[in-house]
N, C-alpha and C positions, 0 to 999 in steps of 0.2 A: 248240699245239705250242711248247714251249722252244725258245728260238734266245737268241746272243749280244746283238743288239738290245734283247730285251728286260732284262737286265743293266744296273742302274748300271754306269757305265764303273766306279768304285771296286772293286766285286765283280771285274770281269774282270780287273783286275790286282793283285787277288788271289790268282784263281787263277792267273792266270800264277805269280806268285811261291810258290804252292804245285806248280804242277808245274816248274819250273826246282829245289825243294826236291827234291822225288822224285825228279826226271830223273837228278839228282847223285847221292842217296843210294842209286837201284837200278843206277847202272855202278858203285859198289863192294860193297856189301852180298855179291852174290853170287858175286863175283868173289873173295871177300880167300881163302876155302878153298881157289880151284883157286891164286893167287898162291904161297901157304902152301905146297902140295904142290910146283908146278911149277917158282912164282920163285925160292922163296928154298930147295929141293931139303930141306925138312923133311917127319918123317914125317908120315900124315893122323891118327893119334889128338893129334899135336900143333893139329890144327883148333879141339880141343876148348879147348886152352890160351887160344886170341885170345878165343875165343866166350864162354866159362866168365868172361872177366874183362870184356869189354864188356857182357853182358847185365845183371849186378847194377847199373852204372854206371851204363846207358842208365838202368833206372828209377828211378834214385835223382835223376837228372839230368829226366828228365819229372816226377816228381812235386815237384821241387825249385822247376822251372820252375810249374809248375799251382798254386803257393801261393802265390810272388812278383807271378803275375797278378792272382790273387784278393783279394792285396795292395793291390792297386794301383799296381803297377811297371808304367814305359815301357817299352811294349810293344816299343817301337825299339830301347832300348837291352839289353830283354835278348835278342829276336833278332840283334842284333850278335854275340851270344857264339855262338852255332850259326853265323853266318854266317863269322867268321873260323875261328871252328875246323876248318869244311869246308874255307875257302881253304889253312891251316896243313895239314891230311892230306892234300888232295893235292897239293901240292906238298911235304912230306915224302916222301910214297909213293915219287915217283920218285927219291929216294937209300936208301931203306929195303934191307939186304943181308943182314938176319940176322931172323929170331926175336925176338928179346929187342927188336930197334929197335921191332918193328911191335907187343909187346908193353906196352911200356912209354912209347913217346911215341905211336903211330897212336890204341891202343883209345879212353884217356882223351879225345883230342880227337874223336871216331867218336861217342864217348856225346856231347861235348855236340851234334855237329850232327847228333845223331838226337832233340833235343830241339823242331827246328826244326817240324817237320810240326805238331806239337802246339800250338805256342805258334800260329803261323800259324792254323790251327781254331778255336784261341780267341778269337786278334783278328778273326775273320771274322764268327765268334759275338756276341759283344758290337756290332760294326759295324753288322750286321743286324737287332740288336733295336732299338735307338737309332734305325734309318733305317725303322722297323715291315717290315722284309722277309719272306717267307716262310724260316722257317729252319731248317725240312725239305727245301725244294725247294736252297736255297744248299750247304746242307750236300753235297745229292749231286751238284750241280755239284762241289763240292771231292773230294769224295770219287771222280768221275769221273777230275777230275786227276790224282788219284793214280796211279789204275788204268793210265790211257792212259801218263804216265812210266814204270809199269812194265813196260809192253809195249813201251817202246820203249828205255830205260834199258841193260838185261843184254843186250839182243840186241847194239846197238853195242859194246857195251865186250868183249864175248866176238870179235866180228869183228875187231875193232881188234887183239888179243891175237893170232885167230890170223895176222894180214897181216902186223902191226909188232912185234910183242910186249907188255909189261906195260907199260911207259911211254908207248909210244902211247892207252893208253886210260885210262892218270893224268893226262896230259897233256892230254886232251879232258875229263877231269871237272875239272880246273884252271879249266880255260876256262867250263866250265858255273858253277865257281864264284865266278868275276869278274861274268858275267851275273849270278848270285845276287845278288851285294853291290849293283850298278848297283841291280837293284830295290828292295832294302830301303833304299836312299837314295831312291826317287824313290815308293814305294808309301808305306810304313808315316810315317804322321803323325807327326811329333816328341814331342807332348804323348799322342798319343792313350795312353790306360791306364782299364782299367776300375774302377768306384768301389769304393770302400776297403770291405770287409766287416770287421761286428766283433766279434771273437770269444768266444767266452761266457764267462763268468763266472768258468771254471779256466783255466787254462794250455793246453789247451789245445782244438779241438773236438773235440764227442764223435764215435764211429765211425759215418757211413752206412751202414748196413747195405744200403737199400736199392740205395745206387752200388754197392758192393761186387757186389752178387749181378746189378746188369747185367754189370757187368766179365765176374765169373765165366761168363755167358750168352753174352757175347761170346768171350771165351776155348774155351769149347766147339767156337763156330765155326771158329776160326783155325786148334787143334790139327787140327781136321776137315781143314781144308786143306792142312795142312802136312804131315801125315802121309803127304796121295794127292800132294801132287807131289814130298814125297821118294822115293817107292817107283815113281812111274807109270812112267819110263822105265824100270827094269826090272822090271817088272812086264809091260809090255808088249812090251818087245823078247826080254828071258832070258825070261822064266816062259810066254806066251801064243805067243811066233814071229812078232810081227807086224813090219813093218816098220821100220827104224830109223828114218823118218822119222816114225812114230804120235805118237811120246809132243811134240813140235813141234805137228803139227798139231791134237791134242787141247787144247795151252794155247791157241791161239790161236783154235781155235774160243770156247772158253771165255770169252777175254779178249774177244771182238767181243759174243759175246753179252751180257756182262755189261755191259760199257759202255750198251748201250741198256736193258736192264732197271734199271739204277740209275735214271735217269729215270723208268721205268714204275713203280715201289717208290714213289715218291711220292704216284702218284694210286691207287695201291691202297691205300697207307696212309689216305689222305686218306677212304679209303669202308669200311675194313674197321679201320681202327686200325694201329698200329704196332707192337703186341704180336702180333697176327693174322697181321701179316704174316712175322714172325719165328718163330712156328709151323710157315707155311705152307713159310718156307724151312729149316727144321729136318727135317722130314718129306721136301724135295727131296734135302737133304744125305742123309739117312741112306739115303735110296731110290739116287740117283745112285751111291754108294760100294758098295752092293751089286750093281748093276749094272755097274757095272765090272770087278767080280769075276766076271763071268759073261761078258765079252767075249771073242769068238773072230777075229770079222772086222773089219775098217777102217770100213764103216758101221755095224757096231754101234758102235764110237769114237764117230763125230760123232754119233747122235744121245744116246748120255749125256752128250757132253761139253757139246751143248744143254741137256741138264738141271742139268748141274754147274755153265753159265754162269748159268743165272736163277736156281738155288738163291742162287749168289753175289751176282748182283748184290742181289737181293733183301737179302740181309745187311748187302754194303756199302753200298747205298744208305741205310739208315733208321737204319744200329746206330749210329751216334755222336749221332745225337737222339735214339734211346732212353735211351743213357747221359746226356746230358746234363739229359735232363728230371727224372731223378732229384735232380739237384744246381743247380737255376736259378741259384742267386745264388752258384755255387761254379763258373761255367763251366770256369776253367784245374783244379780239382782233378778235375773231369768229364772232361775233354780229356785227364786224365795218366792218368786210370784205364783210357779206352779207351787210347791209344795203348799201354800196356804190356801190355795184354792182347794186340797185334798181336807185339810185339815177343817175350812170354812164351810165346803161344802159337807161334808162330814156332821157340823156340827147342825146347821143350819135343816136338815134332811132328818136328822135322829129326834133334834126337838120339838120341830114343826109336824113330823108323822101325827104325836098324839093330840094336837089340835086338830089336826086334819080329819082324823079317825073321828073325834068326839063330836063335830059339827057333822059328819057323814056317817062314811064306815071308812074299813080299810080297802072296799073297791076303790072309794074313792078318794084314796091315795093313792094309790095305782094310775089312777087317770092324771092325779096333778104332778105325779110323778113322768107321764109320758108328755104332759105340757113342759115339764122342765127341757128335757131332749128336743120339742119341738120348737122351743127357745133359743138351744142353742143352732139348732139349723138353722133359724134365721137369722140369727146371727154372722152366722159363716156365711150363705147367702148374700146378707146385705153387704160384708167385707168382700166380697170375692175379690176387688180388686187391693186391695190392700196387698201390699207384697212385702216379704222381711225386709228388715232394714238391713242394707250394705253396710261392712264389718269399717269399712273407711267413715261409716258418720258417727259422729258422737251422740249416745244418747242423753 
């Protein structure tokens, strides 16, 4: 049985410092649309405005990060840059009174400290192999962290809004962002940086195809999920009549189950493979999202949304060492290509829901949502032979 004990102390204040990272990034991330409509009294197609100019950044800002690593840049000093710039947004945030402010000074600082989750993965990654750690099992520790900031992140900062208003819950991610800083002083080693990789022969390295087509397999996933929780609240309460509390209690079934299934995705990977397992939760996805669309009553909810939870955990717990195994001695260019699949699919599923909706309904997001999953199984499928690349070739 995994417990904290058995953790180098090292790892465990990592993830501290990767979930005090998420803690902060998930009280603004989902909040900045309703701020958008409600704070600053702008229209909602103006949502698209912030989102349309932070998403290109965020990944140009990850993969920018994922090469300097690979480089051999201190790992301290380039997490400094995501660490001040989340201190700089939200203490910005609470003078932000227009549009244009949160446009043009919040997004560009938001991309860099959405850099932070990623470069954190990578110093953990690197950390692990040096210390011979298991770095499948580490990995879904971090990857747990995530999870748990995010069940706990949006709930606060949505309370805080509606007790105190917007500055109440800028003002507590302030505070989360001062913690941030404390730790990246007293966690991340001053020299530590991983060794210098060298690049071949042209200018520059050639294309992964294999990272590439994880990414994309990961991206599959994400859309999969972005899709059902932009649509599930109304899907659930307009389209099917259930309770206004369903679409609440269905994430949070989800989020509990998944949390312990990410732990269990390790020893299944460990006896079925890690391709196997992402199969197994490809076919949950596509099953779970059609089942949804057949929901009538409040216990049909919780027991799909038990299946939506181990689909998922299943994903999160092994996808960022799938990715990564593709790219051994590239861990930060491996770390940028997953995170912007989270980020891309993310965005790609949020915006595309309300076309989908308005040319259908939101059943019928749900079903393009279970073709997204069914996509990425053939995908996995058609690579089966594909095998990670060995840490002796360059990518």
């Amino acid at each position: 049985m995994i417990s904290f004990p058995q953790l180098p102390r090292q790892v465990v204040l990592i993830l501290l410092l990767q979930f005090t990272n998420s803690l902060g990034v998930s009280s603004l991330i989902p909040l900045m649309s309703f701020f958008i409509v409600e704070g600053l009294g702008s229209e909602p197609w103006q949502v698209g405005l912030y989102t349309g100019l932070l998403m290109p950044m965020t990944l140009v800002a990850n993969r920018w990060a994922g090469e300097r690593l690979d480089q051999g840049y201190r790992v301290k000093r380039l997490l400094l840059i995501s660490v001040c710039a989340f201190v700089l947004v939200t203490a910005f945030l609470t003078q932000v009174t227009s549009l244009l402010m949160l446009i043009l000074l919040i997004a560009p600082l938001m991309s860099l400290t959405n850099m932070g989750g990623g470069t954190i993965f990578t110093f953990c990654r690197v950390y692990s192999e040096r210390q011979g750690l298991d770095i499948t099992r580490i990995n879904s520790w971090l990857r747990m962290t995530v999870s748990l900031a995010w069940m706990i992140g949006p709930a606060v900062s949505f309370t805080l809004v509606s007790q105190f208003g917007f500055s109440s819950a800028f003002m507590a991610a302030f505070v989360v962002s001062l913690f941030y800083l404390l730790l990246w002083a007293t966690v991340v080693p001053r020299s530590f940086r991983s060794k210098r990789k060298p690049k071949s022969e042209g200018q520059n390295d050639p294309i992964n195809w294999k990272l590439l087509v994880a990414g994309l397999i990961c991206l599959g996933f994400v859309i999969t999920n972005s899709l059902f929780v932009s649509a599930m609240p109304l899907f659930f309460v307009q389209e099917t009549g259930l309770p206004g509390a369903t679409p609440g209690l269905s994430l949070s079934i989800k989020c509990v189950v998944e949390i312990f299934v990410i732990f269990g995705s390790v020893h299944v990977a460990e006896r079925i493979g890690t391709r196997q397992v992402l199969l197994l939760a490809a076919c949950l996805a596509a099953t779970s999202m059609v089942l949804f669309a057949q929901v009538t009553e409040i216990w049909h909810v919780i027991v799909v949304s038990i299946l939506e939870g181990t689909y998922y955990g299943l994903f999160a717990g092994i996808s960022i060492t799938f990715v990564q195994s593709f790219a051994p001695d590239r861990p930060g260019r491996a770390t940028a290509v997953y995170m912007n699949s989270l980020f891309l699919g993310g965005m790609i599923g949020s915006v595309s829901m309300g076309f989908i909706a308005s040319a259908g309904d939101f059943k019928t997001v749900l079903y393009v949502a279970a073709g997204s999953a069914l996509l990425a199984l053939l995908v996995l499928i058609a690579t089966l032979k594909v095998q990670p690349t060995p840490v002796e070739e360059r990518i």
